[in-house]
C-alpha positions as CSV (number, residue, x, y, z in Angstrom):
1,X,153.3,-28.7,101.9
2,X,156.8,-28.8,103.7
3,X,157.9,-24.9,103.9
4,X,161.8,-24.4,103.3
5,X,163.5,-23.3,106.8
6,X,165.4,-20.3,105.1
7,X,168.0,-20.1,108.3
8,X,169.1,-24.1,107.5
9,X,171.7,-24.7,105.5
10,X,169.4,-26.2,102.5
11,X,167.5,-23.3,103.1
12,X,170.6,-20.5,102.2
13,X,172.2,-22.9,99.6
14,X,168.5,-23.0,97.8
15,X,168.2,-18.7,97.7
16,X,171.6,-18.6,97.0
17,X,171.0,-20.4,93.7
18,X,167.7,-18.7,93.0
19,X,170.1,-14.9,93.4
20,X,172.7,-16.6,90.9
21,X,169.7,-17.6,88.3
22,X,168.3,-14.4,88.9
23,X,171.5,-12.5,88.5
24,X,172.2,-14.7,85.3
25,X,169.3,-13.9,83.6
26,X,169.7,-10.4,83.1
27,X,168.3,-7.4,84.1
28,X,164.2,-7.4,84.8
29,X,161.9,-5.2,84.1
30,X,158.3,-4.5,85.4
31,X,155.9,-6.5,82.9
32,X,154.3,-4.6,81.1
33,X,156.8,-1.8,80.6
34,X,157.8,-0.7,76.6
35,X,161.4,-1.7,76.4
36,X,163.5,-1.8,72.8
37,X,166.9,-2.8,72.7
38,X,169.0,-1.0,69.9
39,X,172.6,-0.5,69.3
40,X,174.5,2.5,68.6
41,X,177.8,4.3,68.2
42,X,179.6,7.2,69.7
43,X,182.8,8.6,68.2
44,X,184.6,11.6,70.1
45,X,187.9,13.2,69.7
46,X,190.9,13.0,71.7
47,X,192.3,16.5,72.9
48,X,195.5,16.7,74.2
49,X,195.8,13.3,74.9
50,X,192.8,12.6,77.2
51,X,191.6,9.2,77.0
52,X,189.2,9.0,79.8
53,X,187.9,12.3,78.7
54,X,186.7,11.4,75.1
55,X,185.8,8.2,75.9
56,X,183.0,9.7,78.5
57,X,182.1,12.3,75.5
58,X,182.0,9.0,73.0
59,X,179.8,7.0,75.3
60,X,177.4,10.2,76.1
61,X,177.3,10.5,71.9
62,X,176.5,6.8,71.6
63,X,173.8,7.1,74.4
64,X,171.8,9.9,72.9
65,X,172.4,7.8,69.3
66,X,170.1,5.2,71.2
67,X,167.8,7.5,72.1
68,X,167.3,9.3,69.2
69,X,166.5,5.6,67.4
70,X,163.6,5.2,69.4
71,X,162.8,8.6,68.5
72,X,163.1,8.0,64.5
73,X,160.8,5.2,64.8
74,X,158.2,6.8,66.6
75,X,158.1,10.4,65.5
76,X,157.5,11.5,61.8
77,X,160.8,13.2,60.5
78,X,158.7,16.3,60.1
79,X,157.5,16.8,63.1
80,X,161.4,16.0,64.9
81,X,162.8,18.8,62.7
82,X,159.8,21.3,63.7
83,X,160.4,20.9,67.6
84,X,164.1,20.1,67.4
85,X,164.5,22.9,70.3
86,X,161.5,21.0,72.3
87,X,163.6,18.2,72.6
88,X,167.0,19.8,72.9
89,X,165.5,21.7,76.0
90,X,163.6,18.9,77.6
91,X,164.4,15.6,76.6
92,X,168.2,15.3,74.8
93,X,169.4,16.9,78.4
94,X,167.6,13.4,80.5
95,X,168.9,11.3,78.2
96,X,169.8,8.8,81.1
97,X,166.3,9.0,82.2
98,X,165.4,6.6,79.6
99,X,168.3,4.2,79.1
100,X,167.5,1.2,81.5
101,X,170.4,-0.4,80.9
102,X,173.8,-0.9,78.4
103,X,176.4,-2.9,77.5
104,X,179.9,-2.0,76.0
105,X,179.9,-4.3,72.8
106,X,183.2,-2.3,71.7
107,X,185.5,0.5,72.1
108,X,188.4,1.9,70.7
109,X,191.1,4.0,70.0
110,X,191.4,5.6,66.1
111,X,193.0,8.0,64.2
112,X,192.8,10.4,66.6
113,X,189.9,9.4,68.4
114,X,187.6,7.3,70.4
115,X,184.9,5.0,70.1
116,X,181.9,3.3,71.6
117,X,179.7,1.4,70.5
118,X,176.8,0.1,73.2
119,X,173.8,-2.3,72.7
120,X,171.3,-0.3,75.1
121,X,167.7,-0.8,76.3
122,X,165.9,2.2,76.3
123,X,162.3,3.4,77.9
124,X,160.7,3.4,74.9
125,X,157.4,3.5,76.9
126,X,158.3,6.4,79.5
127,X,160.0,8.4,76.1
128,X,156.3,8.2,74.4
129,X,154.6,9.6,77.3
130,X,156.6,12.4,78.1
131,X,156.6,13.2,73.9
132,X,152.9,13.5,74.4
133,X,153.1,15.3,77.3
134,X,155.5,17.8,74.8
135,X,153.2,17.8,72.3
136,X,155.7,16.1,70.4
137,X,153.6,13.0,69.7
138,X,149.9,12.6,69.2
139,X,147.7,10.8,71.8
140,X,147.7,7.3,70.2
141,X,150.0,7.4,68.2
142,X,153.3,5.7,70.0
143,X,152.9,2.3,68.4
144,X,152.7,3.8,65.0
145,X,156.3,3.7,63.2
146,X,157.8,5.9,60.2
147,X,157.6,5.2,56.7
148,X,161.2,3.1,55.9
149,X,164.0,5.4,55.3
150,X,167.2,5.4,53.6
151,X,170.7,4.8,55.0
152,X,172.7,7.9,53.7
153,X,177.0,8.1,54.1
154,X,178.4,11.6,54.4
155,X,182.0,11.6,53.9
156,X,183.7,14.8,54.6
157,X,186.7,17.3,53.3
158,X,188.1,19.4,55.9
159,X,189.4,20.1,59.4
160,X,187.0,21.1,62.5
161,X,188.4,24.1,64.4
162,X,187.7,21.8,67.7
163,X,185.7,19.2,68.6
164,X,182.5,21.2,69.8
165,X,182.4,22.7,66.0
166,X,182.2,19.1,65.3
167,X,179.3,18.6,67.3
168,X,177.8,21.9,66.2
169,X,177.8,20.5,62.3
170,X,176.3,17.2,63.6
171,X,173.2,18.9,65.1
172,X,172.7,21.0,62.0
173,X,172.9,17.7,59.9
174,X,170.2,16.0,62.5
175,X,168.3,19.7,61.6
176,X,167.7,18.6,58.1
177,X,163.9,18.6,57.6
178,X,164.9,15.0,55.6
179,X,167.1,13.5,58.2
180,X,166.2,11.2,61.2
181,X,169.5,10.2,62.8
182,X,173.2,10.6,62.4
183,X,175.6,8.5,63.8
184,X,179.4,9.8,63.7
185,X,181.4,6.9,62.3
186,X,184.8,8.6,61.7
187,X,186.7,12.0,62.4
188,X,190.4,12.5,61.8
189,X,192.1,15.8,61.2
190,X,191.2,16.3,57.4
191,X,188.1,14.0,57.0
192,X,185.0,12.8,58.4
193,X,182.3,10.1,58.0
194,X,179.0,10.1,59.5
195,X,176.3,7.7,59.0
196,X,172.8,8.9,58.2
197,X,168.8,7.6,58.4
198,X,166.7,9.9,56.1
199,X,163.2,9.8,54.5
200,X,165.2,10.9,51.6
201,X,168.1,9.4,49.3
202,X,171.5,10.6,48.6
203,X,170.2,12.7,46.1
204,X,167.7,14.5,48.8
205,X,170.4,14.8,51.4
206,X,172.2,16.6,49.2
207,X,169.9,18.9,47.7
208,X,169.7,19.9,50.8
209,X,173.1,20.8,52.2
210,X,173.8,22.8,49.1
211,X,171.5,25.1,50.7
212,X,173.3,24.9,54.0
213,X,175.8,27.4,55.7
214,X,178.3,26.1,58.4
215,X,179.9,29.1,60.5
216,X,178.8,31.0,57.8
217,X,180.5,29.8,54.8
218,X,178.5,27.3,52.2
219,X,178.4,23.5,52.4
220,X,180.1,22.5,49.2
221,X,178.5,19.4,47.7
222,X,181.5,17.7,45.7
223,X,179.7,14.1,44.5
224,X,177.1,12.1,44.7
225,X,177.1,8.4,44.4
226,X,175.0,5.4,45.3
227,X,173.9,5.8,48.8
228,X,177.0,8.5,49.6
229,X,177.6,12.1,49.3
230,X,181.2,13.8,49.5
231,X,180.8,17.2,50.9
232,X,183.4,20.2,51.7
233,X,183.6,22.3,55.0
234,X,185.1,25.0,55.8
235,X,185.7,25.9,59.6
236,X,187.9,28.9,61.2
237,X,191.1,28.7,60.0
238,X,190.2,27.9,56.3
239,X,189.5,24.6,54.7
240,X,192.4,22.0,53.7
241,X,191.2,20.9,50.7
């Protein structure tokens, strides 16, 4: 067989296609290697006019949103509740650690805020090993999925005191023994949306906020319709109902 004389010019015009197809192609990954590709939203709020600055916090929000997917499907909401603090010591922190790769599919400025939304490919394989290394997730039991769930809104009534209360009433919403993900989807200075997966219906979700206390004062459960539930806070400052 005639061998290819890589310092001709045939020879650099021939690798120089094979880098292009290579490039065009995507990104490659080691065969063999557990990959899922999901898609997910960040939404963060603009303080004091800091574009760059929220739209870092939005893409960070939409990048553990992709992680905690993978995490929802392989985990039984149970057992994600009982060892929230396992994984918001040792794996939310490495977030990056597991995201191979993203793509900006949109962002953009609204009401006060900024969003990201990313299609991302995440280490689903390298995420199941270190959960059993946690003691997260049982030896076997990575391919094994969670019963179907149900897609919960929660629209919201009131105004955050800042953005890191915000965050705060997030993670006690991902804290409901019920509740596999939330997504933020909207956040303006009166009212809020966010987006939840839950082994429980609207009727659940809300069962169990009414038991909930935010900065101390109750979670008031207004109505409850369909696959939505309208919900009251009240931060510092008092609520603006």
């Amino acid at each position: 067989m005639k061998r290819l004389k890589v310092d001709s010019p045939c020879g650099q015009g021939v690798l120089l296609c094979l880098a292009l197809m290579f490039l065009l192609s995507g990104t490659a990954f080691p065969a063999g290697t557990d990959t899922e590709a999901v898609e997910s939203e960040g939404l963060a709020g603009i303080q004091g006019g800091n574009l760059a600055q929220a739209r870092e916090q939005a893409l960070s929000l939409a990048l553990r949103g992709a992680l905690e997917k993978i995490l929802a499907t392989a985990v039984p909401p149970q057992i994600l509740a009982a060892r929230k603090s396992t994984l918001a010591e040792r794996v939310y922190p490495v977030t990056d650690r597991y995201i191979l790769g993203y793509r900006i599919i949109r962002e953009a400025e609204q009401d006060g805020s900024y969003l990201v939304k990313i299609a991302a490919t995440v280490d689903a394989g390298g995420l199941k090993g270190d959960l059993r290394r946690l003691g997260v997730l049982a030896s076997g039991a990575g391919e094994q999925r969670a019963a179907p769930g149900h897609s919960v809104e929660i629209i919201g009534r009131g105004a955050f005191a800042s953005h890191h209360d915000f965050l705060a009433f997030r993670d006690m919403m991902a804290g409901l023994p019920s509740v596999r993900t939330v997504v933020p989807k909207y956040l303006s200075a009166d009212r809020f949306a966010m987006g939840l997966e839950s082994a429980e219906g609207a009727q659940g979700v809300a069962r169990e906020l009414s038991k909930k206390r935010f900065k101390g004062a109750p979670v008031r459960v207004l109505r409850v319709e369909g696959a939505s539930v309208e919900i009251a806070i009240q931060s510092q400052g008092g609520s603006r109902d």
